[in-house]
C-alpha positions in Angstrom: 0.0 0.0 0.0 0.9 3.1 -0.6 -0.2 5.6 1.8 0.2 9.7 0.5 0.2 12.6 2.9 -1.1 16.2 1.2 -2.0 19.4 2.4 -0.5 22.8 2.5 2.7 24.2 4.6 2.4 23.5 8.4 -1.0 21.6 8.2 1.1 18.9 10.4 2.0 16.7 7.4 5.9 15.5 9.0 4.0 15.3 12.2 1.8 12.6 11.3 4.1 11.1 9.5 6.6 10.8 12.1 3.6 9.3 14.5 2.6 7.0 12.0 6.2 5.8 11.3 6.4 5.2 15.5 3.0 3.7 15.8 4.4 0.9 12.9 7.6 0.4 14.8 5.8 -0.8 17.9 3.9 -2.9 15.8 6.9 -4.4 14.0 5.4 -2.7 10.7 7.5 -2.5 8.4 6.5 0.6 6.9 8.9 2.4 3.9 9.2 6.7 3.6 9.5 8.0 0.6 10.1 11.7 -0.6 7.9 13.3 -3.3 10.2 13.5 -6.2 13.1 11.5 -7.7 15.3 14.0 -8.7 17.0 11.0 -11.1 16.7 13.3 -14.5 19.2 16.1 -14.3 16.7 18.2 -16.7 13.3 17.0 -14.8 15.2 18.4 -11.9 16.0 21.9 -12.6 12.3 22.6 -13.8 11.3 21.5 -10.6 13.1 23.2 -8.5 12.2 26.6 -10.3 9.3 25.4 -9.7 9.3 25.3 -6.5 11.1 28.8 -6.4 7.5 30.0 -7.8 9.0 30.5 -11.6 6.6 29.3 -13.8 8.1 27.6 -16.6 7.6 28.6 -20.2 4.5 26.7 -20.5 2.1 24.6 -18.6 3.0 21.7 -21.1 6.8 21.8 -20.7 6.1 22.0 -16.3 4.5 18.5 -17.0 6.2 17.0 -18.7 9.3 17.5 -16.2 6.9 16.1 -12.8 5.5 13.3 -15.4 9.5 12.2 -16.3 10.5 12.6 -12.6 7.2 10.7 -11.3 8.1 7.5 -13.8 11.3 7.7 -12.6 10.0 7.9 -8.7 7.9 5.2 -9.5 10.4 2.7 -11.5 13.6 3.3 -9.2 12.3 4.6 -6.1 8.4 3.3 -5.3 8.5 0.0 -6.9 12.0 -1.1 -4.5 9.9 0.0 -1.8 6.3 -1.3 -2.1 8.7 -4.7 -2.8 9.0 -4.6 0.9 5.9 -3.8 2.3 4.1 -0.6 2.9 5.5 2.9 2.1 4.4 6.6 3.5 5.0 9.6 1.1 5.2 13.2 2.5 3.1 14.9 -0.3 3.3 13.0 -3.9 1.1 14.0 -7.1 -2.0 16.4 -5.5 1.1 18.6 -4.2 2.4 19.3 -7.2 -0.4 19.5 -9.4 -1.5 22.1 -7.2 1.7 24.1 -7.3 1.9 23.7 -11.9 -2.1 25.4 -11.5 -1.3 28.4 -9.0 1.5 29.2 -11.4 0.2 28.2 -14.7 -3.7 29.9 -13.6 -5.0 26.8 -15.2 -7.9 24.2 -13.5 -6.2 21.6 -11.2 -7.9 19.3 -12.5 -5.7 19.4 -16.0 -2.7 18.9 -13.7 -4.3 16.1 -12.1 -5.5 14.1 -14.9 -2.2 14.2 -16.4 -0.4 13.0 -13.4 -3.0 10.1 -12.3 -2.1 8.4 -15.8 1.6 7.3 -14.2 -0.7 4.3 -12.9 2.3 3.2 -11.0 2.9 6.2 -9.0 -1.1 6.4 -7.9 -1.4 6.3 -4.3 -3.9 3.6 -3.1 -5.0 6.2 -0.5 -4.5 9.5 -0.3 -4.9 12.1 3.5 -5.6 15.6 3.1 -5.1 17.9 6.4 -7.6 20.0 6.0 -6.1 22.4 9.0 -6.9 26.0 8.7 -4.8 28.2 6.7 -4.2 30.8 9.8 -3.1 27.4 12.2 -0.5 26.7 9.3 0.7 30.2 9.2 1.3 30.3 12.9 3.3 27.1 12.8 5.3 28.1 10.2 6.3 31.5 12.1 7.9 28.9 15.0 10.1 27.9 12.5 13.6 29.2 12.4 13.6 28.4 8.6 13.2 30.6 6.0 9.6 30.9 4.4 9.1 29.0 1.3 7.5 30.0 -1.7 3.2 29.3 -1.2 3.7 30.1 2.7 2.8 33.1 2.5 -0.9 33.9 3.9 -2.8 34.9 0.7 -0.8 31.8 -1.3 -1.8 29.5 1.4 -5.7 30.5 1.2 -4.9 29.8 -2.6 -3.6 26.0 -1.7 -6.1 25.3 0.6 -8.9 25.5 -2.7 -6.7 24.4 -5.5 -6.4 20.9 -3.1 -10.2 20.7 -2.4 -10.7 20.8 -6.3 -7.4 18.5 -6.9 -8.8 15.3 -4.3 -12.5 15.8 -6.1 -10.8 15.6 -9.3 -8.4 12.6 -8.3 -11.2 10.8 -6.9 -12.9 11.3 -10.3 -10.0 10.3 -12.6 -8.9 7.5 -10.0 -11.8 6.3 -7.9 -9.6 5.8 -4.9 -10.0 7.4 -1.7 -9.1 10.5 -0.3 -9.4 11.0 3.8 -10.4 14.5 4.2 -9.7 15.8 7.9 -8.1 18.5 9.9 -4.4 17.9 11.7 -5.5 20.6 14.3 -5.3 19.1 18.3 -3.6 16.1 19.5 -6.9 14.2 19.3 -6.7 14.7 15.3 -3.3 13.8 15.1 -4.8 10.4 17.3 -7.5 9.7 15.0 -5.3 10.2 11.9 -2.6 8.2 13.2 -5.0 5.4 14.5 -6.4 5.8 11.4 -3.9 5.3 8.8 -2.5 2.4 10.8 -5.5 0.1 10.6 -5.2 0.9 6.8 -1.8 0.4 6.9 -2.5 -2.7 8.7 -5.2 -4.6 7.1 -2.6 -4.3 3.6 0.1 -5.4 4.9 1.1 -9.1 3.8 2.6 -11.1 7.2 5.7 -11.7 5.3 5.9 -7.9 5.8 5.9 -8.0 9.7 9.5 -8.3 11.1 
């Protein structure tokens, strides 16, 4: 299985992740983390990182083409290893990025996400949106001593927060998978979420996978 984790800056994506990744430990789960990109094309690379610097590239076309090489690549060399061995986490994958080509490009996420949901073998089996509110991120993000991102600021993040309610709809649509919509506000969500994930985690995970 292959479990994705999306949402916008400081909705307490790492957070979960890192609970999920101890709640599998104690349960001798062997349970993979991955990253969201390969960064195996030299070329695929530099487009997105500009991307990520909030530089549109030349065209909407050319931005996809770079996360489509980079996702087969993710998926061939990085995903397909992994999944070998059981059960993998990924901190953001696909939604993430569509999101970021459709802020800069100003075209419908749903473009992005078509496109990206035909790498078949880079479709997560279930996908968890944190839902937290855009002005809990922000404050998070002010704790940090790093410096802010492109997308963290407040008016981008407000932005995110739609572009990934129209990307899951969208996904869901192109996919039929699930998506788990719910906030990543209190320590009780963080529970739930955790808890959550785990019995999912659980109930796909061979016994061969258990260490």
């Amino acid at each position: 299985m292959l479990l994705a984790l999306e949402g916008i800056a400081g909705a307490g994506k790492s957070t979960l992740r890192d609970r999920i990744l101890a709640n599998a430990a104690c349960e001798n789960i062997r349970l993979g983390h991955i990253g969201q990109f390969s960064w195996l094309s030299l070329e695929a690379t530099r487009s997105i990182v500009s991307l990520r610097a909030g530089r549109p590239a030349a065209d909407g076309v050319r931005a996809v083409a770079a996360v489509r090489r980079d996702l087969e690549l993710h998926a061939r060399h990085n995903l397909a290893p992994a999944l070998s061995l059981g059960p993998v986490i990924a901190d953001r994958l696909t939604l993430s990025t569509a999101c970021l080509i459709a802020l800069l490009h100003d075209r419908p996420v749903a473009h992005y996400v078509q496109q990206f949901a035909e790498v078949t073998t880079a479709r997560a089996d279930l996908i968890v949106l944190l839902t937290t509110e855009p002005e809990l991120c922000h404050a998070r993000l002010s704790e940090r001593p790093t410096t802010r991102r492109f997308g963290e600021d407040r008016p981008t993040a407000a932005r995110y927060t739609d572009l990934y309610e129209q990307a899951v709809n969208a996904w869901t649509e192109a996919t039929g998978l699930p998506v788990l919509r719910h906030p990543c506000a209190t320590k009780a969500d963080l529970d739930r979420l955790a808890a959550t994930c785990l019995d999912r985690l659980r109930h796909t995970t061979p016994s061969a996978a258990r260490s």
